[in-house]
N, C-alpha and C positions, 0 to 999 in steps of 0.2 A: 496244545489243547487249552493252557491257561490263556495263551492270547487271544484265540477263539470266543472263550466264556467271558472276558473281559470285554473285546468287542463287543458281543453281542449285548452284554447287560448295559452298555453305552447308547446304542441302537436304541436298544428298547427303553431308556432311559429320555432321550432324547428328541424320540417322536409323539407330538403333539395326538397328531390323527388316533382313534379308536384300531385297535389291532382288529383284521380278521382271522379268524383259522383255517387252515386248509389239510387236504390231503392229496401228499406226492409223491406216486410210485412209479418208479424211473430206471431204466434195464439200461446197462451202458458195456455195449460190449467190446474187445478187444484185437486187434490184426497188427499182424507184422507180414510188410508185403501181403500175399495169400494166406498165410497162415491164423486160424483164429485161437485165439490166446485165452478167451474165456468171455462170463459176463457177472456183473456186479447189478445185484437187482434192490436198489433202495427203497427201503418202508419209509415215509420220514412225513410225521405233523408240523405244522408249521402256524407261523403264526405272519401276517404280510401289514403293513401301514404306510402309510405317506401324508402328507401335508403342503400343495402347493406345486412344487418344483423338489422335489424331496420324495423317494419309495426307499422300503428296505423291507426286507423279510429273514426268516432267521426258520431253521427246520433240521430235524434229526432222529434218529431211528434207527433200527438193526436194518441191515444188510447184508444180504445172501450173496457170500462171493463163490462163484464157480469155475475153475480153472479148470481149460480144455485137459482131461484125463486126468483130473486129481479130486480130493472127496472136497465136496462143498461146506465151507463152513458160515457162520454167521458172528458178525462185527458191527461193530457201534459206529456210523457215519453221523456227520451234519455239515451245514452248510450254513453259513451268512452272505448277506448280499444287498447292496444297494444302486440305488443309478438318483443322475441329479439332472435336471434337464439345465443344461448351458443357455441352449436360445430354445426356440419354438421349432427348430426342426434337429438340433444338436441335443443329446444326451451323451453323460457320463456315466458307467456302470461299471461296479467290481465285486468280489467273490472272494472268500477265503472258506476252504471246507477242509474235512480231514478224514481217517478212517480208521481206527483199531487194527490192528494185526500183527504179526510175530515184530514187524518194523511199523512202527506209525505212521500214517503216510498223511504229508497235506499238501494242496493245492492253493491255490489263488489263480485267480482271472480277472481282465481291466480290459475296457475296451471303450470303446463310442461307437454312437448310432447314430447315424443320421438319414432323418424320416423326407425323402420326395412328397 
């Protein structure tokens, strides 16, 4: 979680552009083969900017997790995130989030786009 708040104070440190605010409410739900496992419903404010060749955005909020037949609790999510445009039809994007619970849990994501 501390690498998370460190990123993001670098983020946010780092871009030029004026922040906008947003609001993202996001159901992500679960399967193994046919079986459904549950869904994780995220509240999260955000805040999104860029400059150029340059986006990033940073967001976080309580989180209704719900697991198929067990009682629903509520947990602390967030997410950061940027992409960098390479060429004119190449972009670079990646992701580091996390989630509160009896286990902490974090993800990251990296990928590229490229736009026809």
């Amino acid at each position: 979680m501390k690498a998370i708040a460190i990123s993001s104070a670098l983020i946010l440190a780092a871009a030029p552009a004026m922040a906008g605010p947003y609001v993202n409410i996001e159901a992500n739900s679960g399967f193994a083969g046919g079986s459904y496992s549950g869904t994780t419903l995220d509240n999260h404010v955000g805040v999104e900017g860029g400059s150029g060749k340059v986006s990033w955005y940073v967001q976080g909020g309580p989180s209704v997790v719900a697991p198929e037949g067990g009682d629903s609790e509520v947990e602390l999510s967030g997410k950061a995130g940027g992409s960098i445009a390479a060429t004119e039809k190449l972009s670079v994007y990646g992701e580091v989030s996390f989630i509160t619970a009896a286990e902490n849990g974090y993800g990251t994501k990296a990928g590229l786009k490229y736009k026809f």
